[in-house]
C-alpha positions as CSV (number, residue, x, y, z in Angstrom):
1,X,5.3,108.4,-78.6
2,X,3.7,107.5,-75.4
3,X,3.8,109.6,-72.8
4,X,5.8,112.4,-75.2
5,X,4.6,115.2,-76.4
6,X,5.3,115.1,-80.2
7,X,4.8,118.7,-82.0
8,X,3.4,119.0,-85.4
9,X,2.7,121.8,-87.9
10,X,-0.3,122.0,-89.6
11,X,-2.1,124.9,-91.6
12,X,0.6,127.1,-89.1
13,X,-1.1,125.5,-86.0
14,X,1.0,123.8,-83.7
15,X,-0.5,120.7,-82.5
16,X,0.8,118.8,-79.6
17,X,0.6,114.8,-80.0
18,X,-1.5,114.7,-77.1
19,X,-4.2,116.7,-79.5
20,X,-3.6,114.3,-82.2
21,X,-3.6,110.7,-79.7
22,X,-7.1,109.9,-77.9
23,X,-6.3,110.9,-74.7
24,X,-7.2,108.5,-71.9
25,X,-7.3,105.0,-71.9
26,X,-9.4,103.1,-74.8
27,X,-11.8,100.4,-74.3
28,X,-11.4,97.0,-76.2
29,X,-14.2,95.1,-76.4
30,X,-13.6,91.5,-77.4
31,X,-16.4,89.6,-79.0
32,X,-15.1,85.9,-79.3
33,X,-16.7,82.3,-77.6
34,X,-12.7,80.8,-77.3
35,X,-11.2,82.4,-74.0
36,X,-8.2,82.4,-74.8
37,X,-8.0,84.8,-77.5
38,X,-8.9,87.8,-74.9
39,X,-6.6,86.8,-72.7
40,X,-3.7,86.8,-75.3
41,X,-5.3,90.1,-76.7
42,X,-5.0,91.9,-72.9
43,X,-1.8,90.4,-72.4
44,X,-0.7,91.5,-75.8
45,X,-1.8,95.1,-75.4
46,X,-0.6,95.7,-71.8
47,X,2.9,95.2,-73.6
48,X,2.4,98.3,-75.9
49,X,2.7,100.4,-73.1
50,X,-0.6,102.4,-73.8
51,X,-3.3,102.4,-71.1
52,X,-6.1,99.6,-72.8
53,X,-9.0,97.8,-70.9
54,X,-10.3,95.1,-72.4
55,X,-14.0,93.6,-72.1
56,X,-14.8,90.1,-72.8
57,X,-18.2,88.6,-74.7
58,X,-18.3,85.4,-75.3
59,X,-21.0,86.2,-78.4
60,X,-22.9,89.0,-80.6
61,X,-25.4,88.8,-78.4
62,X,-23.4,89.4,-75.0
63,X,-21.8,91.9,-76.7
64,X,-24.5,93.8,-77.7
65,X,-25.6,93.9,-74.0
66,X,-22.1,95.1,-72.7
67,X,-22.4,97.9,-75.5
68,X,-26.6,98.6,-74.0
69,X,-25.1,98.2,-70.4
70,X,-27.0,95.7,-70.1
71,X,-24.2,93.4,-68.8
72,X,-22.4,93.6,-65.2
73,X,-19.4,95.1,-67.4
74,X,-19.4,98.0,-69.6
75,X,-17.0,99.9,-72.0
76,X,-16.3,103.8,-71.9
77,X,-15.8,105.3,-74.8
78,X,-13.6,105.8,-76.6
79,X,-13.4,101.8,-77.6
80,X,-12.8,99.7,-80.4
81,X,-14.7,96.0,-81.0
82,X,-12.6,93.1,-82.0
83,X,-14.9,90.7,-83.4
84,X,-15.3,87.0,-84.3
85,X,-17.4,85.7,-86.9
86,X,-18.0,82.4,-86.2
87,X,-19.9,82.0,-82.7
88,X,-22.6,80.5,-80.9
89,X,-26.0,82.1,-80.2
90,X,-24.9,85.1,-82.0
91,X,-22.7,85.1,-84.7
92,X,-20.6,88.4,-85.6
93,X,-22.4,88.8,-88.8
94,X,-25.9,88.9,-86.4
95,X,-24.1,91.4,-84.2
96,X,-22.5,93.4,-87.5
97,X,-26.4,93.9,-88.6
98,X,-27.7,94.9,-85.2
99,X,-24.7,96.7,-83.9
100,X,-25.3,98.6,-87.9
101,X,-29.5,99.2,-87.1
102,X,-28.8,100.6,-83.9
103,X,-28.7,104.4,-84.2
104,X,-26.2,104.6,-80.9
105,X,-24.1,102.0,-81.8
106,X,-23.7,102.1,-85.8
107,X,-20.8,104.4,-85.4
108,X,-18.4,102.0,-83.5
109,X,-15.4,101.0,-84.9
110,X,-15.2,97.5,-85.6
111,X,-12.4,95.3,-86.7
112,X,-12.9,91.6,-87.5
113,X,-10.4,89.1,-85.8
114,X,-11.3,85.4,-87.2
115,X,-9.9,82.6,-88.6
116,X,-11.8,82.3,-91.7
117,X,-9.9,83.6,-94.8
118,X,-12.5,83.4,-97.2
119,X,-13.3,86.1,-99.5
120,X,-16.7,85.7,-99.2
121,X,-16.7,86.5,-95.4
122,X,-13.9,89.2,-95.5
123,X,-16.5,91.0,-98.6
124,X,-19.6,90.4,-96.2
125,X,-18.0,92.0,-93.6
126,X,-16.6,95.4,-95.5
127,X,-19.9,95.5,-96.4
128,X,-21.1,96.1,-92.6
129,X,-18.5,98.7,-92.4
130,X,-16.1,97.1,-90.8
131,X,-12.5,99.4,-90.0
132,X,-10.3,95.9,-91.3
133,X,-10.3,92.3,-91.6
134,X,-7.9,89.9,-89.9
135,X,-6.9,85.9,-90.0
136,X,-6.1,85.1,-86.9
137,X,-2.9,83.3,-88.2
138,X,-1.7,85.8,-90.1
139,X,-1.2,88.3,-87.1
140,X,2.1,86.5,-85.9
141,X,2.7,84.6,-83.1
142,X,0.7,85.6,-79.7
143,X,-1.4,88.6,-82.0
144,X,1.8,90.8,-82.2
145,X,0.9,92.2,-85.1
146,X,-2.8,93.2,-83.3
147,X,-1.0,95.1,-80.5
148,X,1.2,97.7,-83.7
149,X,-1.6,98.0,-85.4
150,X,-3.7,98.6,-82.5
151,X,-1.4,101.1,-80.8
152,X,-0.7,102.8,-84.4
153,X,-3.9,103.1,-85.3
154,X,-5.6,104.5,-82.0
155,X,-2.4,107.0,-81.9
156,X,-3.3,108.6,-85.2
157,X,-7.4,108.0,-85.6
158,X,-9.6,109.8,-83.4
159,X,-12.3,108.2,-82.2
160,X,-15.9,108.7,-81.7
161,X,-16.5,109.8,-78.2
């Protein structure tokens, strides 16, 4: 659908895709201390063919600061957090609370991305508002299944600007 203008009906409006996509490029910020996940996240999402920019933290805490621009790298909005839970400094339960209490920030859209599968973190974090919950090896090989549900999900959700 990229790059194609897809017409819909609704309430007998026509509505290009374009109306219905965020237009632009989106920001994904990646909150995780092992490099190696944001590297196979941008990799990942430069292969869905949508225009992504991903920003590293390597904690809640350095993530918070890149969301302040407080940090020599910022995101634009719109943009959507991918975040660990279990880090140094500042984990992503820390940052969920923060990110919650802050009246600029309490709006962004969060998905988790960790390797813990147990109930009680996946119910801790849905209860920080959290847009979904994912085990790291249960997204298939190389985070595949991050870049569909990525590039679905920011095709058909609008964002907060």
């Amino acid at each position: 659908m990229a790059g194609e203008a897809a017409h819909f009906a609704y309430g007998g409006l026509a509505l290009s895709g374009a109306t219905l996509m965020n237009e632009g490029s989106i920001d994904i910020l990646v909150i995780d201390d092992d490099e190696l996940t944001s590297e196979i996240i941008e990799r990942r999402l430069k292969d869905s063919h949508l225009r992504y920019r991903v920003i590293s933290a390597c904690d809640g805490q350095d993530g918070l600061d890149v969301l302040k621009g407080k940090a020599d790298r910022s995101v634009r909005s719109p943009y959507i957090i991918l975040l660990d839970l279990n880090m140094p400094r500042m984990n992503g339960f820390e940052f969920l609370e923060a990110l919650r209490a802050d009246a600029e920030l309490r709006d962004s859209v969060v998905f988790v991305l960790s390797t813990s599968d147990a109930d009680s973190d996946r119910s801790r974090a849905y209860h920080e508002l959290v847009a979904g919950y994912m085990v790291k090896s249960a997204i298939g090989p190389q985070f595949s299944k991050l870049a569909k549900l990525l590039k679905q999900y920011t095709e058909t959700i609008w964002l907060p600007n």
